[in-house]
Structure formats: structure tokens, C-alpha cells
N, C-alpha and C positions, 0 to 999 in steps of 0.2 A: 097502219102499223105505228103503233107508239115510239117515240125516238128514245132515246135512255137519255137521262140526266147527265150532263156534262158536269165539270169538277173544276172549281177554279179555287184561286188561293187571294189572300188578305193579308196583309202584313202592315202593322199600324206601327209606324215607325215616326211621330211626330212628338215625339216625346224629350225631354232634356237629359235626361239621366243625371238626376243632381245624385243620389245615393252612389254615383259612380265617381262625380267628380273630370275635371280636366277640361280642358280648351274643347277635344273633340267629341263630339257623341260618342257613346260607348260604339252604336252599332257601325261608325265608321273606323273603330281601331285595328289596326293590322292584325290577322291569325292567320299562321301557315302561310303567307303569301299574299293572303286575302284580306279584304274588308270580310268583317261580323255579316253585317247583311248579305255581301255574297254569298258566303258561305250558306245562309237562310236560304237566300231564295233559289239559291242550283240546286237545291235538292227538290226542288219544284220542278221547274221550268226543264230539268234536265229528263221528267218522269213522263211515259207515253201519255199518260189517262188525264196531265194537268192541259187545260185549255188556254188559260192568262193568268196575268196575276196584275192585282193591283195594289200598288203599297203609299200608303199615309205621309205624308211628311209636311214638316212644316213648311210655310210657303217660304222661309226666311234658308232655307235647307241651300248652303252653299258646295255642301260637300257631294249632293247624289249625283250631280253630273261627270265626275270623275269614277264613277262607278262601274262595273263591267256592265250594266245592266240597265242604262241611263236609257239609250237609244234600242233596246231589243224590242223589236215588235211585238212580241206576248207580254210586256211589261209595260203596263200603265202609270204614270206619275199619278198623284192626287193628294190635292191638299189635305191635310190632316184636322183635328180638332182641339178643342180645349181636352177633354178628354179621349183618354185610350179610346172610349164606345163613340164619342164622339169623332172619331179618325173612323173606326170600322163601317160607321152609318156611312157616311164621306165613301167609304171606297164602295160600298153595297148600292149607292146611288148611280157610281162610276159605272159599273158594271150593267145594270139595266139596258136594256136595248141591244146589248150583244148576251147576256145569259137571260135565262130566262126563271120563273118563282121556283118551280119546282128543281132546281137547276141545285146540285153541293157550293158550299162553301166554304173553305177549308181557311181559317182564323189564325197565323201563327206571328208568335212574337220575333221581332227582327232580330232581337238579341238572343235567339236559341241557335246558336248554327251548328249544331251538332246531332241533327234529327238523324236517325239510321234509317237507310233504304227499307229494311225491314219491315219496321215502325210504322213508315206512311205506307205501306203494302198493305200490313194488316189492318190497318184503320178504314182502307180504300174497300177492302172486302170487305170488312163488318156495313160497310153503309147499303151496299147489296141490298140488304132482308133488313135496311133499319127505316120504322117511320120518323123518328123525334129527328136523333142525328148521334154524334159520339165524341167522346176527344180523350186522347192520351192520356192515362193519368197511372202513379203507381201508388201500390200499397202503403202504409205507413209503419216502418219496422221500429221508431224509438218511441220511447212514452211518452206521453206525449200530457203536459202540465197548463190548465187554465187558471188564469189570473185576471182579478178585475181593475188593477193597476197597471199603468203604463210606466212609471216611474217609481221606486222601490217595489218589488212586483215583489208579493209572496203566493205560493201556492193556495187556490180557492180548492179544487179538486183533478183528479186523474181523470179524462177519456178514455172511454174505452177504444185503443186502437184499431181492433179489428175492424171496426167502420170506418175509420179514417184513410183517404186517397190525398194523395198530393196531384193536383190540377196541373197538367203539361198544357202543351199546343203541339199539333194544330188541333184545333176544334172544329165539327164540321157540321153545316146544319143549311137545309132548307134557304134560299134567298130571301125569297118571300116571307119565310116565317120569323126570322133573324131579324130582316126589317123591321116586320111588325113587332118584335117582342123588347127592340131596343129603344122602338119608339114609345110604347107602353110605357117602359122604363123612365124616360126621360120626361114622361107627362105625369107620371106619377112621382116625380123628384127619387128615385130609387136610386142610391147608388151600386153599382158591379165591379169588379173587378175582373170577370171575364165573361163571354158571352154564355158561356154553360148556365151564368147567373141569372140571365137575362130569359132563357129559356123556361128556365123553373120556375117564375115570374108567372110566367102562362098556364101554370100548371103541369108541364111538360119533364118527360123526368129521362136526359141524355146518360144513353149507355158508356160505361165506362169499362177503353179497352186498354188493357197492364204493358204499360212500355218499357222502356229501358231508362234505367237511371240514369244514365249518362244524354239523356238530354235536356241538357241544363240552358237555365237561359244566368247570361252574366249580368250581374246585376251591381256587386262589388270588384274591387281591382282584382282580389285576390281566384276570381272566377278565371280572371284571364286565361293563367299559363295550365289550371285546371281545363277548360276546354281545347286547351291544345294538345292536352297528352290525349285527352278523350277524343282526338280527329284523328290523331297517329294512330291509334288502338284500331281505331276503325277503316284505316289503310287509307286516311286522306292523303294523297299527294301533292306537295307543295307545286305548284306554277311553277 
């Protein structure tokens, strides 16, 4: 008898957050109670079907050991990279020997802590019937303006929106194939910005399933007190 594929989670957390500013990583800031990354990774760790998690951090990271999350035995430390994809390799490495190729891997950014139970339910069943893999993303409701300037930018032409999705997390795909498609990537000098990128690389074309807007990941200050009303909304309770 075939075993089913187990489901584990990524969180590439070695990053500075200069566009955020301040003494502490973004994803160590207080919300509700919590560290940013708690909040990320309970929504994991707290769900029947998640097996581990392994999260990215810089090796210089003096803050994760004060974490609720530092010593949990389903939560793996693991040094991070120069880059984001370079943290994710790092943690897809970690994981070898206890998951296995065919095995989900579920990709999400530390600074989202506002994923809804729903959310990662419906993503969890889509992967059921899925070969590639899939991840979060929503529609695109404003018009959306292309510019070939970065600096005095004036309008080049309109997109057409109906095609356009805004890229969430988690993203979830294959071990094995993720490996190989980020190492593709980095032997071909390809830049990503998320692993969905890195898939399409291969040829491979991840279904995309409609989440909720309010899983934001903070990026600037003014995100902050913005994902706190979105965790109250959602009935988080403060510790």
C-alpha cells in the first residue's frame, strides 16, 4: 500500500527587512501578544495534517531563541541564505531524511501572520488531485499601470487585469521537484522572487487557488497595526 505524502512547511526567515526599518526584524515585532513569526508558524504547527517545519534564519539571528517556538520538537532551526531561494534550498536540504521527494512542501513567508484556518484547509485539499503543486494568490480588482521607468515613471500602457493575481504564501510543491527547480534556477543565474517562479522555470504551470485578502505579509510599518485589526477580525486571541 502506498503511504500518502506528508505536508511540511518552510518559512524563510533570514532576511533584514531594510524596507521595514528599526533595531528589530520585522518578523520579531510584537502583534496581539505575539512575535510576527509566532503568529506564522501556529497556524502550522497547530494544524493536524502539518508534520514539521523548518524555518531559515540568519546564523547571526539573536532573537529566535526567545521565541515560543525555539525548542518545539516539530520545529527545526536552519541557517538561512544570501537569498530568500537561497534560505528555502537551506531548509528543503534540512528536511531530506525525515520527508521524503514526493513528500508537499508548503513555502510561507514569516512576515504573513495572518493566514486564515480556512485558507490553508483549502490549499491542503486542492493538492489532493494536484500534480505541479499550488499557492495562495488573489484576483487583481485595481488597474493596474506599466512603466518602463523606475524613477519619474509615466504610464507605458494598461494590463489587462483579468489575468492578473497577486502571489500570497504558502506555496506548496513537490520536495523533490522544488529542489530541483531552485537549483535549475541558481545554475542558470535566474532571479525569483517566489518559488511558484522557480517552478515555471521547468515548465510547470502551479494552480492558483483565491484566498483571502487579508493575508498580508508586513512589509512597511504602516502594515503593522493593519494586521492586527485583520487577527482580531479573525478572533485571534491575545495570550
Amino acid at each position: 500500500m502506498t503511504e500518502s505524502p506528508r505536508h511540511w512547511v518552510v518559512l524563510p526567515a533570514a532576511g533584514a527587512g531594510r524596507r521595514f526599518g528599526g533595531p528589530v526584524p520585522k518578523q520579531y515585532l510584537m502583534l496581539r501578544g505575539r512575535r510576527v513569526i509566532e503568529h506564522s508558524i501556529a497556524a502550522f504547527i497547530e494544524h493536524p495534517l502539518i508534520a514539521g517545519c523548518a524555518v531559515a534564519l540568519s546564523p547571526e539571528d539573536a532573537w529566535w531563541p526567545e521565541t515560543a517556538y525555539a525548542n518545539h520538537p516539530a520545529v527545526k532551526r536552519v541557517d538561512g541564505g544570501a537569498e530568500r531561494s537561497d534560505s528555502v534550498a537551506n531548509a528543503l536540504t534540512a528536511l531530506v531524511g525525515q520527508a521524503a521527494d514526493a513528500d508537499w512542501v508548503l513555502v510561507h513567508d514569516a512576515a504573513r501572520p495572518c493566514l486564515a484556518a480556512a485558507d490553508l484547509d483549502q490549499l491542503l485539499a486542492a493538492l489532493a488531485d494536484e500534480p505541479v503543486g499550488a499557492l495562495l494568490a488573489v484576483p487583481i480588482q485595481d488597474t493596474v499601470k506599466a512603466s518602463e521607468e523606475a524613477f519619474d515613471a509615466r504610464v507605458e500602457r494598461t494590463l489587462p487585469r483579468q489575468q492578473l493575481w497577486r502571489a500570497y504564501t504558502p506555496q506548496a510543491f513537490r520536495l523533490g521537484q522544488l529542489r530541483e527547480a531552485l537549483a535549475y534556477c541558481r545554475a542558470q543565474g535566474i532571479a525569483i522572487t517566489d518559488d511558484a517562479s522557480a517552478m515555471e522555470q521547468l515548465g510547470l504551470r502551479p494552480r492558483l487557488i483565491e484566498g483571502r485578502t487579508d493575508n498580508i505579509k508586513i512589509t512597511r510599518p504602516e502594515d503593522l497595526p493593519l494586521a492586527e485589526f485583520f487577527l482580531e477580525q479573525q478572533g485571534h486571541q491575545e495570550p
